[in-house]
C-alpha positions, 0 to 999 in steps of 0.5 A: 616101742621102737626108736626112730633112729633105732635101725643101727642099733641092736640092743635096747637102751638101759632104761636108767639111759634113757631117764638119764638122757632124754630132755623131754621132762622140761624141753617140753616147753619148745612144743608151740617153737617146734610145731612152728619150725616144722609146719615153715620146713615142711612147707619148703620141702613142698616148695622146693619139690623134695616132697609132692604136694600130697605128703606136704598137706597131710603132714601140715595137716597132722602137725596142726592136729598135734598142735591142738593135742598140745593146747588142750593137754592131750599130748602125752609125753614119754621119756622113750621118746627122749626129747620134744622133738621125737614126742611130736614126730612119734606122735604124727606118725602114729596120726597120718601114718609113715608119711609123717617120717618124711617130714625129718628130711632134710633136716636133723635134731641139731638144726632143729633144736637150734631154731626151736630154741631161737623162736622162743628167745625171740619171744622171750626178748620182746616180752622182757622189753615190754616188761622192762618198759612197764617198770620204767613207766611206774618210776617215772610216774613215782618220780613225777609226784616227788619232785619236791621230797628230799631224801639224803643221798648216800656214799657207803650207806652214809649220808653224803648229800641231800637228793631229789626222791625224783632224781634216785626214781630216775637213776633206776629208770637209766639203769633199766634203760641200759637193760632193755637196749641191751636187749633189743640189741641182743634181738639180732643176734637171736633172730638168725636161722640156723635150719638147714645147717643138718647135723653139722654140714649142711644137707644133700637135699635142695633146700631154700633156707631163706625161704624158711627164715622169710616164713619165720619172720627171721632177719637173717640166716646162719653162714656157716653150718657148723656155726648154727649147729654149735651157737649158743652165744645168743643164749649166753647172751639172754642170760648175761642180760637177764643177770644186769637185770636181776642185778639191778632190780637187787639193788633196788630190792635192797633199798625197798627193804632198808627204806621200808624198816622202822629205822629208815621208814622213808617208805612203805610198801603195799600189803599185796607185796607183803607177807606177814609172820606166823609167830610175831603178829606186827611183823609186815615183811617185805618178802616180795623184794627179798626173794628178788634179791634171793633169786639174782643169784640163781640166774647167775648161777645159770649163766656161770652152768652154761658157760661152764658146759661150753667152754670146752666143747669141740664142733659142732653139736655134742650132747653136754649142749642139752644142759642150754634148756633147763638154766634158760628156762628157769631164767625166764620164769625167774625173770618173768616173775621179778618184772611182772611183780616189780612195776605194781610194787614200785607204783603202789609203794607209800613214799614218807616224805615227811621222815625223809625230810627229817633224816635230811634235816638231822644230818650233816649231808649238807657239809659239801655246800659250806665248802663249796661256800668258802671256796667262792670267797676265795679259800683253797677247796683243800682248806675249806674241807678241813675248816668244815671237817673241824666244824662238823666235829664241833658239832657232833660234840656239842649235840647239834646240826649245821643249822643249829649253830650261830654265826659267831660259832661259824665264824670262830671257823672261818672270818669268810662266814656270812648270814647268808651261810643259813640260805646256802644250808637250806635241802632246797638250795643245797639241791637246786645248786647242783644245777648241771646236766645229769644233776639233782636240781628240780629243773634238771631232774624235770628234763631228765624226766621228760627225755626219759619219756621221750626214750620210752615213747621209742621203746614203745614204738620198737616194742609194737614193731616186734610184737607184731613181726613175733605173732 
């Protein structure tokens, strides 16, 4: 079989070449992205008069009969054939004969590996969006029934201060909100056209690159050839954010499976998001948000492989740039799969708020509020903390919590000691008088709520927007 480009070649690649170089064994998965480029570039050429309108039919025509074999599987792929690019050309020309060679004029592997891989990250963002958006849906949701369950907050896995369940659901929903900006933002950078740029400077043919990217839906067009050819920060991108993400949903993975342990017990997740032993009977195990925390580091490490690949490289294109597909790739599906299993997770998952309002009653969590206490009848904040800082260790020897003690053994603390100190240690009020914007009283964390839902209503409308403009 001989190759497309084999004509200032004399001799056969060593067939370990060939296994070692060719990318079709996962580069494969650009075949719609490619056949979607290529029916855009095709059909300019016959715009723009380069190839009469005859060739431009049979090849649109042959493109769309490849297109079927790869739907229905029929497509088969060869590592002689190198990469998804060739397999698809080869392919086409073994359909509608030579005329099929024409469809590579004006173009090279290098601008058009380039846009194959912008129109699948196009995809690939807004579908991270909506994803993203499901989740925020659920934790609203969650945090809207728990608005009155109290869970100790805590500072170095200790107990610090009692919060609204409600208002940790929603530091999770501002985290992901970050996310998903970043993404939409992300999507101008990777709605750019590099298509025209050739190998690395451009092409001797009369092309209409903007006529291209109005075909492909794409916002804007690369400046400069070298640029387009050599860019593969909008991926560096993908995966930086894909990473907060991974880090995030870690971060609540960890959480799920402390809560979930017999030692927390505030929650409880659902059977489908678990999985039992093989030895110990008893065992739920919550295997679902373990391997969301395993596999954060994997998509790191593709962000750190790629950055690595790229750090060095001259302009424009060299072939270490193979190495951008795998680790993107493998994010995608790793990302895909958190999201798609953390939203159904998070809205079926039981919350204990009976244990969690024990835990906050048998702490001393609500030790702050007696300062803040003392410090408005007029003692130093400095020495309100070490007048608390006493009594808690009178506490902790003789067995008992804040609200266990008398007012005569407050008082042997401080004289400022009122009967109202039993109201100021109640978890509601300690709750309800962190009354400021961002706070955890009831009414704050209801507004909260509500802006958060108004942000989401946005984010619908952007998702709708973008899903119609990526069909």
């Amino acid at each position: 079989m001989s190759k497309l480009w084999g004509g200032r070649f004399t001799k056969k690649t060593d067939q370990l070449v060939e296994e070692y170089t060719a990318s079709i064994t996962f580069d494969k998965e650009l075949a719609e992205e490619d056949i979607e480029g290529s029916l855009a570039h095709v059909t300019m050429l016959g715009k723009c008069g380069i190839l009469p309108a005859d060739d431009v039919e049979k090849i649109k025509d042959g493109l769309l009969a490849v297109q079927g074999m790869i739907r229905r599987g029929e497509l088969e792929y060869t590592i002689q054939n190198e990469d998804i690019h060739m397999n698809i050309e080869k392919t086409l020309i073994d359909l509608i004969g030579p005329v099929g060679g024409k469809l590579h004029t004006g173009r090279s592997r290098n601008d058009q590996v380039a846009t194959d891989m912008h129109l699948y990250l196009r995809k690939r963002v807004v579908e991270f969006v909506g994803l993203l958006i499901k989740l925020q849906e659920a934790l609203l949701e969650k945090a809207k029934d728990n608005l009155d369950t109290i869970i100790p907050g805590y500072t170095h896995l200790q107990r610090a201060q009692p919060i609204l369940f409600a208002h940790h659901m929603m530091a999770y929903v501002s985290m992901f909100q970050r996310d998903l900006e970043r993404l939409q933002d992300s999507y101008k950078r990777v709605d750019m056209l590099p298509l025209g740029a050739g190998a690395l400077a451009g092409t001797t043919f009369p092309i209409d690159r903007h006529f291209v990217a109005e075909q492909l839906g794409f916002g804007r067009v690369y400046e400069n050839s070298l640029d387009a050819v050599s860019d593969r920060d909008f991926i560096l991108e993908f995966l930086s954010n894909a990473s907060m993400i991974m880090m995030h949903l870690s971060r609540f993975s960890e959480e799920m499976v402390l809560w979930s342990s017999t030692e927390f017990a505030f929650i409880e997740l659902d059977d489908a998001f678990c999985t039992g032993s093989s030895i110990m009977p008893q065992k739920k195990n919550p295997d679902v948000a373990e391997l969301v925390r395993g596999k954060t580091g994997r998509v790191y490490g593709n962000l750190f492989g790629l950055m690595t690949v790229l750090k060095s490289l001259p302009l424009a294109y060299n072939k270490d740039m193979q190495e951008d597909k795998e680790g993107m790739f493998d994010t995608v599906r790793t990302l895909q799969g958190a999201l798609q299993l953390f939203a159904p997770m998070v809205a079926t998952m039981k919350v204990n708020s009976d244990r969690m309002r024990q835990a906050v009653n048998q702490d001393f969590s609500n030790a702050t509020d007696i300062a803040d206490y003392l410090v408005n009848k007029g003692l130093p904040f400095r020495q309100a903390h070490e007048v608390i800082g006493k009594t808690v260790l009178y506490c902790i020897q003789n067995k008992k919590y804040l609200l266990d003690m008398s007012i005569e053994e407050f008082k042997t603390f401080s004289s400022l000691f009122e009967s109202d100190i039993y109201q100021v240690l109640q978890p509601e009020q300690v709750v309800n008088a962190r009354n400021v914007y961002g706070g955890t009283a009831s009414n704050q964390v209801t507004e909260a709520i509500a802006r958060a839902e108004q942000v989401l209503a946005q984010s619908n409308e952007w998702l709708q927007v973008y899903l119609e403009k990526s069909k």
